[in-house]
C-alpha positions in Angstrom: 102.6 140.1 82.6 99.7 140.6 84.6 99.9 139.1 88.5 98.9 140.4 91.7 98.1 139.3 95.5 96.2 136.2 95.6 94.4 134.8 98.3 94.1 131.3 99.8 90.7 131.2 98.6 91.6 131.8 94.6 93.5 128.8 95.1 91.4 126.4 96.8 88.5 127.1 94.2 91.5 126.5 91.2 92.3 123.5 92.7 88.5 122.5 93.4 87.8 123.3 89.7 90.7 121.1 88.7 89.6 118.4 90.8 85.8 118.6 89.0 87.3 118.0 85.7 89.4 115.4 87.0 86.4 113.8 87.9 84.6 113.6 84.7 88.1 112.6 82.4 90.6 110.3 82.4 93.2 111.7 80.2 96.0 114.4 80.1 95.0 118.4 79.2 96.9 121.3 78.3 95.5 124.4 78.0 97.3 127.5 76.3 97.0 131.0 77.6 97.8 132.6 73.9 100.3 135.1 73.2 100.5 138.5 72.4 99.4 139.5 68.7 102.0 142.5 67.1 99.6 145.2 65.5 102.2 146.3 62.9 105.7 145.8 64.5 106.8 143.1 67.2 106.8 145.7 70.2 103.4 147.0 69.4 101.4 144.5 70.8 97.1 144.4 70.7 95.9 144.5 73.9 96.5 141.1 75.9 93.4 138.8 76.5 94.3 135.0 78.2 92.3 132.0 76.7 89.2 131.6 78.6 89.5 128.0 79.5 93.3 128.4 80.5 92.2 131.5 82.8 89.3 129.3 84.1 91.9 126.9 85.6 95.1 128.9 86.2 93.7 131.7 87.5 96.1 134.5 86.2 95.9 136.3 83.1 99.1 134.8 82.0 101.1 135.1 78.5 102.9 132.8 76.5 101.7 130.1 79.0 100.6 126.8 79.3 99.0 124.3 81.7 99.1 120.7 81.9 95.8 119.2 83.9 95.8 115.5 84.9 94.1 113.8 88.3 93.8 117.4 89.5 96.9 118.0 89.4 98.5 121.3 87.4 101.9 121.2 85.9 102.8 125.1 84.8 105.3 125.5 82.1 106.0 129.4 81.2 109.3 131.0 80.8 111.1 133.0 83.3 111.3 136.8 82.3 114.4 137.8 79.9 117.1 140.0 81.7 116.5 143.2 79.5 112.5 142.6 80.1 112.8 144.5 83.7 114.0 147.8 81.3 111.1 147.9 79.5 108.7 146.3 82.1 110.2 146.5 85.3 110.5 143.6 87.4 108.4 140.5 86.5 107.1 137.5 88.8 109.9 135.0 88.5 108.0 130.9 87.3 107.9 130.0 91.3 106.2 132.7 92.5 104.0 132.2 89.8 103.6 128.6 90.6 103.0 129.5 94.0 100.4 132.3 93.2 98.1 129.6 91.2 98.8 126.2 93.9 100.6 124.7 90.4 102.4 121.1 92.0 105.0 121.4 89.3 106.2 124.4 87.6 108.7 124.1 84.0 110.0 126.1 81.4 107.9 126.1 78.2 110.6 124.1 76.6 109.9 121.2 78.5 106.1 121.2 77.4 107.2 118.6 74.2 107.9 116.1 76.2 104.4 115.9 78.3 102.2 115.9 75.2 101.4 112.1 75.1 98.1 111.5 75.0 96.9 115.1 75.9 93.9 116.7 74.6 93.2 120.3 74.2 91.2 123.4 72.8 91.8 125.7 70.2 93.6 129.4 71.2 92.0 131.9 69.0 95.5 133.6 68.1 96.9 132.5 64.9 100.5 132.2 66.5 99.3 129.9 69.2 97.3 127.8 67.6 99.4 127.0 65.0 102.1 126.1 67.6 99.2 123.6 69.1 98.4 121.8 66.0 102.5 121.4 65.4 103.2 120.2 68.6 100.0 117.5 68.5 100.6 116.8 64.7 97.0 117.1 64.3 95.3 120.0 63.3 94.0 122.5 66.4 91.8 125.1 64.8 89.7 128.0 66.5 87.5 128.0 63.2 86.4 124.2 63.6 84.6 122.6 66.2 86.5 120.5 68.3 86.6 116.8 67.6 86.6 113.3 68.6 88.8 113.5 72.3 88.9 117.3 72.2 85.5 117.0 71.8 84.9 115.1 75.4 87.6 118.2 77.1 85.3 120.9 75.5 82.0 119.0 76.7 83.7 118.3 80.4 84.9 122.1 80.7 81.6 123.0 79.5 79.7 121.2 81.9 81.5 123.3 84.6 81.6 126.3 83.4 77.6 126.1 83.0 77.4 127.4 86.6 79.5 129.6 88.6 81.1 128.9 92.0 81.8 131.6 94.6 85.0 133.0 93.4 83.5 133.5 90.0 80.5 135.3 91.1 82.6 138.0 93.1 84.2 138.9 90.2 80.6 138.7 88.1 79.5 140.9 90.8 82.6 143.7 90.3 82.1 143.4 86.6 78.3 144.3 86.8 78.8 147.2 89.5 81.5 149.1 87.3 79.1 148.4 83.7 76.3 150.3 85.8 78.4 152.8 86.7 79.5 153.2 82.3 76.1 153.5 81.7 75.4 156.4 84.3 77.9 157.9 82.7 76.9 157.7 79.2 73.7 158.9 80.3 75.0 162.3 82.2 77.5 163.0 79.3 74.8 162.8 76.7 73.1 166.8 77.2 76.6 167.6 76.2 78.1 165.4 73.8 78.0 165.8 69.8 78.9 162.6 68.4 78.6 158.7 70.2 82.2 158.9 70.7 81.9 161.2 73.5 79.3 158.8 75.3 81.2 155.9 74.4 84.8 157.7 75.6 82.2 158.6 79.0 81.5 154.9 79.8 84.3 153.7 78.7 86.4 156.5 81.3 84.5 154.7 84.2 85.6 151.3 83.1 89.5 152.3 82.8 89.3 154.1 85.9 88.6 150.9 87.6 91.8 149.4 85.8 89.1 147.5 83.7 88.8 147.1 80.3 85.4 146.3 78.4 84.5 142.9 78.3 83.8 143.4 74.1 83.7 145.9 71.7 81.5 149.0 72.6 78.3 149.6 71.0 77.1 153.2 71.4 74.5 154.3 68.4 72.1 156.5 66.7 71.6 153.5 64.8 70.3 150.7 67.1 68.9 148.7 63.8 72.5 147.7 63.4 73.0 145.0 66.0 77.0 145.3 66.5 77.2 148.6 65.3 80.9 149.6 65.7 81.1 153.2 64.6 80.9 156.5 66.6 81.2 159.2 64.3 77.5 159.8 63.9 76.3 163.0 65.5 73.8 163.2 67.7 70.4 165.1 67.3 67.2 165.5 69.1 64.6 163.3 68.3 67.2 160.2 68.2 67.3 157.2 70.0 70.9 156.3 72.1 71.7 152.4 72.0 74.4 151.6 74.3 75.5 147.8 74.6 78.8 148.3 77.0 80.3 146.1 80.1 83.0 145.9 81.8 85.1 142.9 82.3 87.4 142.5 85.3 91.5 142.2 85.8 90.7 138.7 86.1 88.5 138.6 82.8 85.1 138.0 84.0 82.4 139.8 82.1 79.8 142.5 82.1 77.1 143.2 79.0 74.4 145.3 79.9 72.2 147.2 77.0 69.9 150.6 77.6 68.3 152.8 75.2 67.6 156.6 75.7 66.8 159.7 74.3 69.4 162.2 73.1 66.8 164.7 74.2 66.3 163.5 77.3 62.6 162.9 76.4 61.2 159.9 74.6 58.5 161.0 71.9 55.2 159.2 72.7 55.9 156.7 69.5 59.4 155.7 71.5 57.7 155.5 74.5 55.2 153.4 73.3 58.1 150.5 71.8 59.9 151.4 74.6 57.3 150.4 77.2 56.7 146.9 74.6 60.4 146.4 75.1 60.4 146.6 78.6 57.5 144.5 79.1 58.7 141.7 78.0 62.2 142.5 79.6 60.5 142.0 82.6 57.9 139.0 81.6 61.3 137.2 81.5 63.1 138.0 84.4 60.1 137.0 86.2 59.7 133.8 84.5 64.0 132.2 85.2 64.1 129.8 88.1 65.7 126.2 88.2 64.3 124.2 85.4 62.6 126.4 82.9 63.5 126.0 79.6 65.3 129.3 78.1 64.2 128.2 74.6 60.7 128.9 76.3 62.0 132.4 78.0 62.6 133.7 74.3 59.3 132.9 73.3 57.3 134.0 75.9 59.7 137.5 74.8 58.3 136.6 71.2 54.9 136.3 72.6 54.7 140.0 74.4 56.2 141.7 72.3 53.6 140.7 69.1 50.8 141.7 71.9 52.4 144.8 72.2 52.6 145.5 68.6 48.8 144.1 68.0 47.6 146.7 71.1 49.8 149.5 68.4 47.9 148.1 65.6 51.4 147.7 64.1 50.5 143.7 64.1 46.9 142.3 63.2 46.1 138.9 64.1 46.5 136.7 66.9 49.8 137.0 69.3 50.1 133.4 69.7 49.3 132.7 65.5 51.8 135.7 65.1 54.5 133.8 66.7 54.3 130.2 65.4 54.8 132.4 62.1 57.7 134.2 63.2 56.3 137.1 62.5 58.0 138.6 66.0 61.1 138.0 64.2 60.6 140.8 61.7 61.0 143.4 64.8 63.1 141.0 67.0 65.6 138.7 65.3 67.9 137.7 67.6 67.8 135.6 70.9 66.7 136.2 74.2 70.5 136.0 75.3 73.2 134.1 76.3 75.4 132.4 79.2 78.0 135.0 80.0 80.7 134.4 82.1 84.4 134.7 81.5 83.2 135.7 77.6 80.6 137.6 77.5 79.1 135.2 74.9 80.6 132.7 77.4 82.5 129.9 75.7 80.9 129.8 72.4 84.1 129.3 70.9 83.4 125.8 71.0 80.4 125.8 69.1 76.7 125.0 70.3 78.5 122.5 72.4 77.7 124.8 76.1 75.1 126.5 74.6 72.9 123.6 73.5 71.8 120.8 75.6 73.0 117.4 74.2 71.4 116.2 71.6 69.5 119.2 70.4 70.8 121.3 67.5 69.5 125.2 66.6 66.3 125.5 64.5 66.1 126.7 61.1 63.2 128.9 61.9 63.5 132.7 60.8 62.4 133.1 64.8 64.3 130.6 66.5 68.0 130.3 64.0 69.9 133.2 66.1 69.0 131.7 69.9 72.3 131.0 71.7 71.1 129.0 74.8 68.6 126.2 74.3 69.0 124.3 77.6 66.9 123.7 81.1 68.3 126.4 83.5 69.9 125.8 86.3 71.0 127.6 89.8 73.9 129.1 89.3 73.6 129.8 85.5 74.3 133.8 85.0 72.3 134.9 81.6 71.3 137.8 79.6 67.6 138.8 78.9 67.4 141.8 75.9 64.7 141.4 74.3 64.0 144.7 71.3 62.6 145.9 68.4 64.4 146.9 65.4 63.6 148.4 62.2 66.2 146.8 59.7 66.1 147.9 56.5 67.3 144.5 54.8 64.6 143.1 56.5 61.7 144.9 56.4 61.9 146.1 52.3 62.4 142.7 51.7 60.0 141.8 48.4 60.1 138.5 50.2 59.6 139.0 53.6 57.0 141.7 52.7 55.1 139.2 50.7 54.6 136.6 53.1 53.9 139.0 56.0 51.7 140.9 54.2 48.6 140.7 56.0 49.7 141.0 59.3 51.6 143.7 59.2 49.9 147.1 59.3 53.1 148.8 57.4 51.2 152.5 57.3 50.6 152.2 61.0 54.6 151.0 61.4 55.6 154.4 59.5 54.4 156.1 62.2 57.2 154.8 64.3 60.2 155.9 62.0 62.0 157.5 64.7 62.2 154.2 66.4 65.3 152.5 64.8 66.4 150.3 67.6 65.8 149.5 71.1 67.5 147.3 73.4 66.9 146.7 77.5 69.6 144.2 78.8 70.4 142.9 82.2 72.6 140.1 83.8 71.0 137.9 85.6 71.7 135.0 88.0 69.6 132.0 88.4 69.3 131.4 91.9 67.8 128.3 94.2 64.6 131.0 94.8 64.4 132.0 91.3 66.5 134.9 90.0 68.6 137.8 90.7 69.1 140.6 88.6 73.1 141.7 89.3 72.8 144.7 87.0 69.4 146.1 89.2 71.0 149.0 89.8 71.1 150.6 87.0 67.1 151.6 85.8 65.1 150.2 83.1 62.0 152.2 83.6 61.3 155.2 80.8 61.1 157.8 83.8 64.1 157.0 85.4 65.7 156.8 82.2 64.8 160.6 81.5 65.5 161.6 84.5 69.2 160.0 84.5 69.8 161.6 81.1 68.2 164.8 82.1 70.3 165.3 85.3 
């Protein structure tokens, strides 16, 4: 179990946040923390990771935990540690201290939990153990797989509408995260020269994150093959001429999140057909960035995205026709799929495990178009928001020798011109950002975007 010194400061903001939901519900909550999931055998555990909306209120990365939430108050129930625990894990925080650490009014054995359930709403815990305990102990079924529904729906649209924006205490932590994920990516840069395979950049970013008793706020993405959006294998080798996507962060002892995507060459020298995506890329990185402030539509940031990159590609002469046209076609979409980005937070895609529900401002629902369908965030922003912008191009075989796809885009897409940019498989340029009263801030600035300073990071 996972505690450490905590300041007065934590504790006001927990109880603050406690208080906000109390003012928006009128009904019990008890949040899970989860539990440890055995790999093969019951003391070989998978790495610990507290529920997100239990950690947003308790504070602590607690196990086998729960939390009962009503007029601001916070009831704690957890167990105190087994005698024979302090062999194998030394000595553990007994359920007061705890208590104490987290400002909990009333602090219980997890045994005790039944008999405080009347009435109380909650949200799914992604483990199968814990969930299935929820759903027993409610008599209704409390699955990580479903949206929530009817009164759990009302909890998951009330945490939501907090968690939206981040307070002070939240941002300190966003700030840590960030720092550390630039420092991974320095890293991965410097160890390329050297390396043979994407493990050895991955194991280089990854080094810097451990070393700051981190862990990475998702699964590493570090590829030769940046056309494969979560691409989750290192074994390629790396040779000159290819392209290095890196999609890492960092995520703090407290669980708040980093995710922070650069491309570079394995040479240390983009070819002039890289360069030329690259630079397309970047533009509309920064189009974005330039565009957040209080009130704009992000539905509107991924198009304007949409809209530079098909003017970069018609200045190419991979694209013919009109930008604008080329968009209300999707033809962006061929080359950029995905979504601008997302709210990140204590997940990196933060809380869309309940759903469109944060994502999506109420009453809207995701479009079916081939250019719109993957957007994550479809709201008005608003100070206080933290978001992703990574924008790219991608050359996805499934997409682009579709019969179909190839058929209907036929006459806008110059496809001998595109052969000419085969060594571009995948390019990515993320950053974190943080709307602010003024506009924006960019928390991952330090870290370079530019195509120089990307050589001359990978060159040093």
């Amino acid at each position: 179990m996972f505690i450490q010194q905590t300041s007065t400061s934590l504790v006001n903001t927990l109880r603050l946040r406690r208080q906000q939901l109390a003012n928006l519900i009128d009904f019990p909550v008890i949040l899970w923390s989860g539990s440890n999931s055995p790999r093969n055998f019951l003391a070989n555990t998978f790495p610990f990771r507290a529920n997100s909306h239990f950690l947003y209120f308790a504070g602590l990365p607690l196990s086998n935990a729960a939390i009962r939430l009503e007029a601001g108050r916070l009831e704690l129930f957890i167990d105190e540690p087994s005698p024979s625990s302090a062999l194998w894990h030394g000595e553990m925080p007994t359920r007061e201290e705890i208590a104490q650490k987290i400002g909990a009014d009333v602090a219980r054995p997890m045994a005790e939990l039944e008999s405080w359930l009347e009435d109380a709403v909650t949200l799914a815990v992604q483990d199968a153990a814990t969930w299935t305990q929820q759903s027993q102990l409610l008599n209704r079924w409390v699955l990580p797989q479903s949206p929530p529904q009817g009164i759990d729906l009302d909890l998951a649209k009330a945490i939501a509408s907090i968690r939206l924006t981040h307070d002070e205490t939240a941002l300190t932590e966003l700030r840590k995260a960030a720092a550390v994920t630039v420092q991974a990516h320095k890293a991965g840069m410097a160890a390329t020269p050297q390396a043979k395979r994407e493990a050895e950049v991955r194991a280089a970013m990854e080094g810097v994150i451990i070393a700051h008793n981190m862990t990475t706020s998702y699964t590493s993405i570090v590829t030769v093959h940046g056309e494969v959006l979560h691409n989750e294998h290192y074994h390629h080798p790396l040779q000159p001429g290819d392209l290095l996507l890196a999609d890492v962060g960092a995520e703090t002892e407290m669980g708040w999140a980093g995710d922070v995507t650069r491309t570079w060459p394995v040479s240390g020298k983009f070819s002039s057909t890289q360069r030329d995506i690259y630079n397309v890329v970047l533009a509309a990185h920064d189009a974005c960035i330039a565009k957040i402030q209080p009130g704009v539509e992000y539905e509107d940031i991924h198009l304007l995205a949409a809209t530079v990159i098909a003017e970069g590609l018609v200045e190419l002469g991979i694209f013919q026709g009109n930008p604008q046209d080329l968009v209300e076609m999707d033809a962006h979409a061929l080359f950029f799929p995905h979504g601008i980005g997302h709210l990140l937070g204590l997940d990196v895609h933060d809380m869309e495990d309940l759903g469109d529900i944060a994502g999506y401002e109420e009453g809207r629902q995701r479009s079916d178009r081939f250019g719109l369908s993957y957007l994550r965030l479809n709201r008005p922003l608003r100070t206080g928001m933290l978001v992703t912008i990574e924008p790219g191009f991608y050359q996805v075989p499934a997409i682009l020798n579709d019969a179909n796809v190839r058929s209907k885009y036929q006459n806008v897409v110059n496809w001998q011109r595109l052969s000419e940019f085969a060594d571009v498989r995948g390019i990515r340029i993320e950053d974190d950002v943080l709307v602010t009263r003024e506009g924006s801030e960019v928390l991952t600035a330090a870290l370079p975007n530019d195509a120089d300073s990307i050589e001359n990071l990978v060159g040093r």
